[in-house]
Residue, then its C-alpha position, 0 to 999 in steps of 0.5 A: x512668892x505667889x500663890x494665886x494660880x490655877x490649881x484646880x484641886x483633883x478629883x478622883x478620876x481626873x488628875x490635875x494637869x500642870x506641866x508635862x505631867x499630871x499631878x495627882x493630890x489625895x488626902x492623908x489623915x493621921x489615925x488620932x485626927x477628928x475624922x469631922x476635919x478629914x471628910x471635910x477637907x475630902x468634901x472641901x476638894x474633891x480629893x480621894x482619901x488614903x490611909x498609910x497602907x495604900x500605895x496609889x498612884x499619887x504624886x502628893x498628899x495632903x497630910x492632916x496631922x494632929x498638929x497642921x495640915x501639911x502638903x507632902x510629896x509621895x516620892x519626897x526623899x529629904x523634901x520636908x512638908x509645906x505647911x503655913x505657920x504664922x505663929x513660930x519659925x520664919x513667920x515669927x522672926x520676921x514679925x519681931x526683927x523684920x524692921x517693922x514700918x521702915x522695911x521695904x515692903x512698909x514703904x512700899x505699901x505706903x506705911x508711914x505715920x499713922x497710916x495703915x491702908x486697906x491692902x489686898x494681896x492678890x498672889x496670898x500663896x502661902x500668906x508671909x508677906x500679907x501677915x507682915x502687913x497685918x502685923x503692922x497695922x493693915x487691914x489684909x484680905x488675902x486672894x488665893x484660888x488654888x484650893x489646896x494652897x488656900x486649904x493650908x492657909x485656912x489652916x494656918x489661919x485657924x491655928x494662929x487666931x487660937x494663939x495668945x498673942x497674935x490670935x486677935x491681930x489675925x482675927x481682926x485683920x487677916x481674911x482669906x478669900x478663896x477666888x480667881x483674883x481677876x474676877x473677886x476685883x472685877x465683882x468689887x464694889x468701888x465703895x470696897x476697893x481697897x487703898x493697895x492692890x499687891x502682887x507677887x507673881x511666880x518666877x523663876x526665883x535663883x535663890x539658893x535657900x534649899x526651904x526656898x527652892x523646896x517651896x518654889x517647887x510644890x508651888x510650881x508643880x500644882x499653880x504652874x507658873x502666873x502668865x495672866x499677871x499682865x492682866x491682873x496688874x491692868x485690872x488692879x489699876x482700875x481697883x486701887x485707890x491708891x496704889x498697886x504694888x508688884x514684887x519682882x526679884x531683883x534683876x526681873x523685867x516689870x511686868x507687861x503694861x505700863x511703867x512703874x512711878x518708882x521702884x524700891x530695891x533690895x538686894x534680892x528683890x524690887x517692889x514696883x510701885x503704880x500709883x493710882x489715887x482712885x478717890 
């Protein structure tokens, strides 16, 4: 799933435009929060604070709780938050029973033996895939420039580094670098390109998981959708050194560009590989 699109945190006078209709985010802090953590977060994106008693024309909120920090629909109905959690549920499951190195993504990256490559994940969004890699052994700085998306991550990350037992995996491998990733690979010094380039552009996934089209949806509705893929796949192939990977569902073209070398395919999804071998 991606994450790395243009979503400009909103201001108070000017809502952020995505689709047909603008979409207005505003910060909520729970009463026992630090209020050091809100008016930084207020400060961080630009963002109006509102307290529980204000009924303003805002279609999301970001929610700073005592536990996280959650993105919230004003009009959510049975819409649960989303929120990045490295340290229990989905996350969780998917580092102790994923496959470990013999899953997709491991082979796709090119994890095998003793190798555990350098990887920037371009697309971080909500951090699933680059966190798998860091468990595995990769060194993982992971790209989003959407400021309200890279703020749930910044949380989660905080949370995770401060867990007994992933705390220090996080805090050794795991970085997070709040930039538009055509130009944070454009300003990359070559003794810094890293061995794999990946990338997970949005699309219009058909799952049927409720938690995944929930998700699809707040992103989509503050990153819009990822039209310069294109571009980032042309630039990333003069970064890598060893190669670039694409996440496709599984029945999606490739992106516009070259052909990949080869494909890995599960049943819902298909990594496409680009080999690069810049030395």
């Amino acid at each position: 799933m991606n994450r790395d699109h243009g979503g400009a945190a909103a201001a108070s006078a000017s809502p952020i435009e995505i689709t047909s209709a603008p979409v207005r985010v505003a910060i909520l802090a729970e009463p026992l929060v630090c209020p050091t953590l809100a008016a930084d977060l207020v400060t961080r994106l630009k963002l109006v604070p509102i307290t529980e008693t204000d009924t303003p024309d805002y279609t999301h909120y970001l929610h700073l709780t005592t536990e996280r920090l959650e993105l919230r629909e004003q009009s959510s109905g049975t819409t649960g938050p989303l929120y990045v959690d490295f340290v229990a549920g989905r996350a969780a499951h998917r580092r102790r029973f994923g496959g470990g190195r013999n899953q997709s993504l491991a082979r796709a990256v090119g994890l095998k033996g003793g190798i555990s490559p350098t990887v920037v994940d371009v697309t971080a969004g909500l951090g699933r895939d680059g966190f798998v890699l860091a468990c595995l052994g990769c060194t993982v700085a992971l790209v989003e420039r959407s400021p309200i998306i890279a703020a749930l991550l910044r949380d989660g990350l905080s949370r995770a580094v401060r867990d007994p037992e992933i705390g220090a995996l996080v805090g050794e491998r795991l970085r997070l670098v709040e930039a538009d990733s055509r130009e944070f690979l454009s300003l990359l010094p070559e003794s810094l390109y890293p061995d794999v380039i990946y990338l997970d552009p949005m699309y219009p996934h058909r799952r049927k998981s409720a938690l995944v089209k929930k998700e699809m949806r707040l992103l989509r509705q503050l990153i819009g959708d990822d039209g310069d893929a294109p571009d980032l796949l042309a630039i990333a192939l003069t970064r890598a050194k060893r190669r670039v990977v694409v996440k496709r569902p599984r029945t999606a073209p490739p992106l516009a560009g070259p052909e990949p070398s080869f494909q890995i395919a599960t049943p819902h999804t298909r990594f496409d590989i680009y080999p690069t071998n810049h030395h």
